[in-house]
KOLZA-181075 format. One record per residue: residue number from 0; x, y, z of N, C-alpha, C, O in turn. Coordinates in steps of 0.02 Angstrom, whole numbers, always signed. Layout:
<rs>
resi->NUM&n.X->X&n.Y->Y&n.Z->Z&ca.X->X&ca.Y->Y&ca.Z->Z&c.X->X&c.Y->Y&c.Z->Z&o.X->X&o.Y->Y&o.Z->Z
...
</rs>
This chain:
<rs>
resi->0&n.X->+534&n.Y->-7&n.Z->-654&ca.X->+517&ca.Y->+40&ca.Z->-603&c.X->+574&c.Y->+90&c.Z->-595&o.X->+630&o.Y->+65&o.Z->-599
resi->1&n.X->+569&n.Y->+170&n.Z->-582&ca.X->+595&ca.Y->+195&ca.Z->-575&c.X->+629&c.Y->+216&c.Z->-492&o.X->+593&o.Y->+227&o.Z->-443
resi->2&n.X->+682&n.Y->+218&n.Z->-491&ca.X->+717&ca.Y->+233&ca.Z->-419&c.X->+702&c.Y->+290&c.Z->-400&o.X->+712&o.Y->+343&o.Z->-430
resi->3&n.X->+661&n.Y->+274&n.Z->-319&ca.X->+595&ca.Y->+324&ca.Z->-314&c.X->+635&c.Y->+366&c.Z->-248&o.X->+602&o.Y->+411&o.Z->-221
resi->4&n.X->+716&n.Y->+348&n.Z->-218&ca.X->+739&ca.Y->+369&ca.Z->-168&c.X->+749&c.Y->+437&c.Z->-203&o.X->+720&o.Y->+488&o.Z->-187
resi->5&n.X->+804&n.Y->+430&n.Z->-262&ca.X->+831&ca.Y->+465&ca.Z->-279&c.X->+796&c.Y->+547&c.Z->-325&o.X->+831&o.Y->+596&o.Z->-339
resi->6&n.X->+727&n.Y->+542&n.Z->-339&ca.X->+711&ca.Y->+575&ca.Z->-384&c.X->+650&c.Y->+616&c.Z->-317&o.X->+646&o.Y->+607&o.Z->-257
resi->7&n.X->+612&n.Y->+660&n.Z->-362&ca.X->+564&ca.Y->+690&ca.Z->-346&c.X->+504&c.Y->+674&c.Z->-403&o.X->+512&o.Y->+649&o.Z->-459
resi->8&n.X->+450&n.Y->+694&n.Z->-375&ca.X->+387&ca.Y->+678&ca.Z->-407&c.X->+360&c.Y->+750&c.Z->-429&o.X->+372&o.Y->+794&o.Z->-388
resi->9&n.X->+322&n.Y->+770&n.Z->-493&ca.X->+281&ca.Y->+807&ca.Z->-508&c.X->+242&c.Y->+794&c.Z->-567&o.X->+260&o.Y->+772&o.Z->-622
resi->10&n.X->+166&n.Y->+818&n.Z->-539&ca.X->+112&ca.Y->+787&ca.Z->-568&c.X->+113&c.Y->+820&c.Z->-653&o.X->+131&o.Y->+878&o.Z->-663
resi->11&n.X->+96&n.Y->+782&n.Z->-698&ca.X->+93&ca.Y->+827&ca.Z->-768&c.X->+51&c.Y->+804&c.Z->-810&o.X->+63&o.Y->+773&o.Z->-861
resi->12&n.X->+1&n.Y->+819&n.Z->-787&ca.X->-55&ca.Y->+781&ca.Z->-832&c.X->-54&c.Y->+828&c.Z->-931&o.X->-28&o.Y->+876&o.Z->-958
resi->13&n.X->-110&n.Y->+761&n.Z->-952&ca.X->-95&ca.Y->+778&ca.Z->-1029&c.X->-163&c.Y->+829&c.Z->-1029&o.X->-158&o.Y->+880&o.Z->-1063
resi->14&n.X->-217&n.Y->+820&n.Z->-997&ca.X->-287&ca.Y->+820&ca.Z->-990&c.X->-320&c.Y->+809&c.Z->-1066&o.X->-351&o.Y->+848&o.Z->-1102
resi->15&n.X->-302&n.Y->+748&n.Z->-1076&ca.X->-334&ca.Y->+715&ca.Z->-1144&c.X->-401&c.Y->+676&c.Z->-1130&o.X->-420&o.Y->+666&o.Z->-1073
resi->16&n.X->-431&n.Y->+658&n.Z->-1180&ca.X->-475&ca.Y->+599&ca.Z->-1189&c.X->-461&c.Y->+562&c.Z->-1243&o.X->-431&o.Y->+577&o.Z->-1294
resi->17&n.X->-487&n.Y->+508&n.Z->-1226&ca.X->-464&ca.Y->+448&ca.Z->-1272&c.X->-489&c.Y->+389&c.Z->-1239&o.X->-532&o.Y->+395&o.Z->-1195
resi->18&n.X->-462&n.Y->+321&n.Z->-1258&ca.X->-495&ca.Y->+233&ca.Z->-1238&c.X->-460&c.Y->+242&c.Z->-1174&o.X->-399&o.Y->+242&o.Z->-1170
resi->19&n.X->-513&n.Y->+252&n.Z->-1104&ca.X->-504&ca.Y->+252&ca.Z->-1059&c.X->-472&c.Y->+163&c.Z->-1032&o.X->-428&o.Y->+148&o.Z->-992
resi->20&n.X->-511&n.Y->+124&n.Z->-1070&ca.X->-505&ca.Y->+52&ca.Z->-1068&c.X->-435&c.Y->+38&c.Z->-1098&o.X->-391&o.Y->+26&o.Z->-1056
resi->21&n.X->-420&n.Y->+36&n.Z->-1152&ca.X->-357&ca.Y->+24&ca.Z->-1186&c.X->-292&c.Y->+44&c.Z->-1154&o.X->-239&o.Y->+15&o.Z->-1165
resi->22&n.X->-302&n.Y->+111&n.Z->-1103&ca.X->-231&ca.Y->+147&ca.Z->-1097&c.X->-232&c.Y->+77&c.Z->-1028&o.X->-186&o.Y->+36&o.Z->-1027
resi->23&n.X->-290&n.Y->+74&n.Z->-975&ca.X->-283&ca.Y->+52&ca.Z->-909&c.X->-275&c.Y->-35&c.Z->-934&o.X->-260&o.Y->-71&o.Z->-887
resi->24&n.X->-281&n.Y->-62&n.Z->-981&ca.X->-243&ca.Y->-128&ca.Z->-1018&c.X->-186&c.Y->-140&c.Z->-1023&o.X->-169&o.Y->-198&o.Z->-1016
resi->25&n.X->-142&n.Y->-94&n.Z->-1037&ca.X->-89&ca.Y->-66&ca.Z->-1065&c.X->-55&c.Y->-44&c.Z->-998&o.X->+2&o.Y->-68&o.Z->-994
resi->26&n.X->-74&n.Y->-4&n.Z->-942&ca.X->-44&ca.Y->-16&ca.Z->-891&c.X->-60&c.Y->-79&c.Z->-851&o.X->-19&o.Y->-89&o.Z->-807
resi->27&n.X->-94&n.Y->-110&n.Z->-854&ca.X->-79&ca.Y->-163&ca.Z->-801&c.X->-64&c.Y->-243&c.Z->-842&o.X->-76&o.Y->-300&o.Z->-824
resi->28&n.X->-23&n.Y->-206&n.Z->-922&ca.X->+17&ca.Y->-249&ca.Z->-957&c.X->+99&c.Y->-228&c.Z->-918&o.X->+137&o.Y->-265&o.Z->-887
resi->29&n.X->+104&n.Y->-175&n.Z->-930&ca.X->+158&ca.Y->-151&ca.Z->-903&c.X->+176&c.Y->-177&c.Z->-823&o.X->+225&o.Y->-211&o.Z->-809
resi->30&n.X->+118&n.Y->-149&n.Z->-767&ca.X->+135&ca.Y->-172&ca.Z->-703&c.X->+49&c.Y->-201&c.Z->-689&o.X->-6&o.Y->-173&o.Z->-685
resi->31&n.X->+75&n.Y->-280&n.Z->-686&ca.X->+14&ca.Y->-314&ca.Z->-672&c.X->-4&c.Y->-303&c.Z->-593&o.X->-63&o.Y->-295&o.Z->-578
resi->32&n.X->+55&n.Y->-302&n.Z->-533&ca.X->+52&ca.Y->-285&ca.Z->-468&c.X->+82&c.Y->-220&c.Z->-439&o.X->+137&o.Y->-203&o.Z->-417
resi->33&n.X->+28&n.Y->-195&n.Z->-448&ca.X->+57&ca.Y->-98&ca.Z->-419&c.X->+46&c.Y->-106&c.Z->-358&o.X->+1&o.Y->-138&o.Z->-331
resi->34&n.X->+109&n.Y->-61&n.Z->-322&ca.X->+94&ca.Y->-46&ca.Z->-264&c.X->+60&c.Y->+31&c.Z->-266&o.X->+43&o.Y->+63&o.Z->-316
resi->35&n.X->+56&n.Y->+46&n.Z->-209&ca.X->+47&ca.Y->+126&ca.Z->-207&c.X->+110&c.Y->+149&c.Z->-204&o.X->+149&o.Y->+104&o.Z->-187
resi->36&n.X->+144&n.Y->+219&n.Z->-217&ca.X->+194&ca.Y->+246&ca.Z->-206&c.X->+213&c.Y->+224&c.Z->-286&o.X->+233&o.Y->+272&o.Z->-318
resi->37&n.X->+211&n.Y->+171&n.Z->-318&ca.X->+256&ca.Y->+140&ca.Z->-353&c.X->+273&c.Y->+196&c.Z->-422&o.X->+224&o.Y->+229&o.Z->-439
resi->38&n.X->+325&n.Y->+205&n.Z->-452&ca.X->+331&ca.Y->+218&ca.Z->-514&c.X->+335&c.Y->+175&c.Z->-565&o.X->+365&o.Y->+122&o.Z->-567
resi->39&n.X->+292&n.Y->+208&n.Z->-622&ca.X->+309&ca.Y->+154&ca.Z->-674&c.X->+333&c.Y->+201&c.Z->-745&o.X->+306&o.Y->+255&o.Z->-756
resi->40&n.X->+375&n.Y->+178&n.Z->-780&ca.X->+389&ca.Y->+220&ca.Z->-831&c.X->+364&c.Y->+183&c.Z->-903&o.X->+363&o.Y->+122&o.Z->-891
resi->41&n.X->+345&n.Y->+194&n.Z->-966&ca.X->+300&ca.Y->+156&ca.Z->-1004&c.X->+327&c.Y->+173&c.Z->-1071&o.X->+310&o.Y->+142&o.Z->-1120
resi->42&n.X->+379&n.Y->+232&n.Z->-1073&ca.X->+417&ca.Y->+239&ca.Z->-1109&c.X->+493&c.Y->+196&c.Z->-1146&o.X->+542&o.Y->+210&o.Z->-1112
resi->43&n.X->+505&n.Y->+162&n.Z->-1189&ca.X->+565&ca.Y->+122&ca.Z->-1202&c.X->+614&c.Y->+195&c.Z->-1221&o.X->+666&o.Y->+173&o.Z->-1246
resi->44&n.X->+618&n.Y->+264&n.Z->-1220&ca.X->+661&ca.Y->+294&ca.Z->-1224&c.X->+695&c.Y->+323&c.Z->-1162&o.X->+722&o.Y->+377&o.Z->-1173
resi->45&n.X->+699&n.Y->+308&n.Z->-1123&ca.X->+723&ca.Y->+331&ca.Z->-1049&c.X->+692&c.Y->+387&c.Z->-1036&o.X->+738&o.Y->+426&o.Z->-1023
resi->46&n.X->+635&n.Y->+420&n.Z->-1031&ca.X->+592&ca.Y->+480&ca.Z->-1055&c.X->+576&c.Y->+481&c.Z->-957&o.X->+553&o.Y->+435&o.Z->-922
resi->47&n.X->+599&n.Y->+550&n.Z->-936&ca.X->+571&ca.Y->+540&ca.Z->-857&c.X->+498&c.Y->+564&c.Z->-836&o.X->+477&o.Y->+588&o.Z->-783
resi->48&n.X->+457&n.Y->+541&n.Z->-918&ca.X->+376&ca.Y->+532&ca.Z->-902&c.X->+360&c.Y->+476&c.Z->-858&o.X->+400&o.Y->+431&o.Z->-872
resi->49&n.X->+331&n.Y->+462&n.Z->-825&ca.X->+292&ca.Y->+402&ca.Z->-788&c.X->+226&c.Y->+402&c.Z->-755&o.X->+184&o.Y->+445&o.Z->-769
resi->50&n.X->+214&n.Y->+356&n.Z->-713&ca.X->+140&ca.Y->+369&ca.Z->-676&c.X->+153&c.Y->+330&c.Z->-637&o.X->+189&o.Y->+281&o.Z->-646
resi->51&n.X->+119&n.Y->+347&n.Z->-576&ca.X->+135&ca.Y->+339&ca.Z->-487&c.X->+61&c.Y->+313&c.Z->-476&o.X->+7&o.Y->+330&o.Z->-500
resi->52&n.X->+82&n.Y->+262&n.Z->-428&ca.X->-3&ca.Y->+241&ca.Z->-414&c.X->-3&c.Y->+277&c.Z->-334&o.X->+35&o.Y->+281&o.Z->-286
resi->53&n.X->-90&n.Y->+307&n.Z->-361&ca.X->-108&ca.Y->+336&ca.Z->-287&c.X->-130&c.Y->+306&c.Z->-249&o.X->-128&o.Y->+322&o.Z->-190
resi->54&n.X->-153&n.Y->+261&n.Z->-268&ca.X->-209&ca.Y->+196&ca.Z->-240&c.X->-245&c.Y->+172&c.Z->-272&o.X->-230&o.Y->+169&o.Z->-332
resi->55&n.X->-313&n.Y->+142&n.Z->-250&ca.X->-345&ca.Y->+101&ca.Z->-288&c.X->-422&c.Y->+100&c.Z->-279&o.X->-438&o.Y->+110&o.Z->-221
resi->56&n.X->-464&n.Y->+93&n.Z->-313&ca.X->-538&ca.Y->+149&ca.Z->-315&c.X->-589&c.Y->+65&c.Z->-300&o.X->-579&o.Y->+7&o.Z->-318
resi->57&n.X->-630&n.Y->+90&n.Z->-269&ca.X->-664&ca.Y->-1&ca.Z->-254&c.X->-672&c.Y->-40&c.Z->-271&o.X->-710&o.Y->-73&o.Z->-236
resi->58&n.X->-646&n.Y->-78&n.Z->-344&ca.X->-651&ca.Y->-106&ca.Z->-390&c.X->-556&c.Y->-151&c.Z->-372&o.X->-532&o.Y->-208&o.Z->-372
resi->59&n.X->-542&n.Y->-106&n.Z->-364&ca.X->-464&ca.Y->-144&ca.Z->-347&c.X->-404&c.Y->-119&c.Z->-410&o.X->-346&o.Y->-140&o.Z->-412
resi->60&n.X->-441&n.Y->-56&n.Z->-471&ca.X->-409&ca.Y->-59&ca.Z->-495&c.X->-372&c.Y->-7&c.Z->-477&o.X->-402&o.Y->+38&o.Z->-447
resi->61&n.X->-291&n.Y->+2&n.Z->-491&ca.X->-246&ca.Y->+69&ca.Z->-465&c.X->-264&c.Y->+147&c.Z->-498&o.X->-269&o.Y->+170&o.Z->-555
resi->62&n.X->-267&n.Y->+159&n.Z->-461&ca.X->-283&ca.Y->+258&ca.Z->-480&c.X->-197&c.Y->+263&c.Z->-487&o.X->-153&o.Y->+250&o.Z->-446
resi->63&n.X->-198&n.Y->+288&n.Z->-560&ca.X->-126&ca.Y->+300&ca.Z->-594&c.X->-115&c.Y->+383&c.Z->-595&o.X->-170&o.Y->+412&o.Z->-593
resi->64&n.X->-84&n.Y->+408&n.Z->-596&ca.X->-50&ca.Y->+486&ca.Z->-616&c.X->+2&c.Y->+508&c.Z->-626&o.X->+52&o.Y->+504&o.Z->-590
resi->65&n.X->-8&n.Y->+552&n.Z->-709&ca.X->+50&ca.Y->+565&ca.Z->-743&c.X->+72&c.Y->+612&c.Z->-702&o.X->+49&o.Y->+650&o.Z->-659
resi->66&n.X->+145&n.Y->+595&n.Z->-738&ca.X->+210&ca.Y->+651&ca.Z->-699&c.X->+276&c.Y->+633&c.Z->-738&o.X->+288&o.Y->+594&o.Z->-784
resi->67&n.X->+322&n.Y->+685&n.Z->-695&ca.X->+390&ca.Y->+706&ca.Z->-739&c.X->+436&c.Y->+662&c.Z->-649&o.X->+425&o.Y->+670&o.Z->-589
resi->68&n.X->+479&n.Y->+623&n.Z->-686&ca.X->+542&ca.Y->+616&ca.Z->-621&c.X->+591&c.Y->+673&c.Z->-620&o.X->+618&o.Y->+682&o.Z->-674
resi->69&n.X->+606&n.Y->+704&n.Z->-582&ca.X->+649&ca.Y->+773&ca.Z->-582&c.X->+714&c.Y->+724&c.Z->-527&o.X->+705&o.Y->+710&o.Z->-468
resi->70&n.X->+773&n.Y->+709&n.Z->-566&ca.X->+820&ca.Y->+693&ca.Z->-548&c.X->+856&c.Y->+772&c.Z->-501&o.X->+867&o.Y->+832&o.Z->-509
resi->71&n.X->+866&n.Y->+699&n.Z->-434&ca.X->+925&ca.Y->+786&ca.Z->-389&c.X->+1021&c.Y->+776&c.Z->-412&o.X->+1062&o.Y->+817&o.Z->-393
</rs>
């Protein structure tokens, strides 16, 4: 998880398509218990890509969104 005091958030989507199923596997390999607010980074290169959960859609699964951490 990324240190969410210190940074700022902005949204950066890819607006791709692709295995809607495979990517949301793959995050909740990464973070099996999201909070909201939470950052997660999915990158092994220190890359300040990540995705922030907004919440969670009636099913229980987390509504994720890409973004850049902009260090102050």
């Amino acid at each position: 998880m990324i240190n969410q005091v210190e940074n700022n958030w902005h949204a950066k989507p890819l607006n791709r398509t692709g295995n809607l199923n495979a990517w949301k596997q793959k995050m909740n390999g990464v973070c099996p218990e999201p909070r909201v607010g939470q950052i997660v980074s999915i990158n092994s290169n220190g890359s300040e890509i990540g995705y922030k959960v907004l919440g969670f859609n009636r099913y229980g699964e987390a509504i994720w969104q890409r973004g850049v951490v902009v260090k102050h």
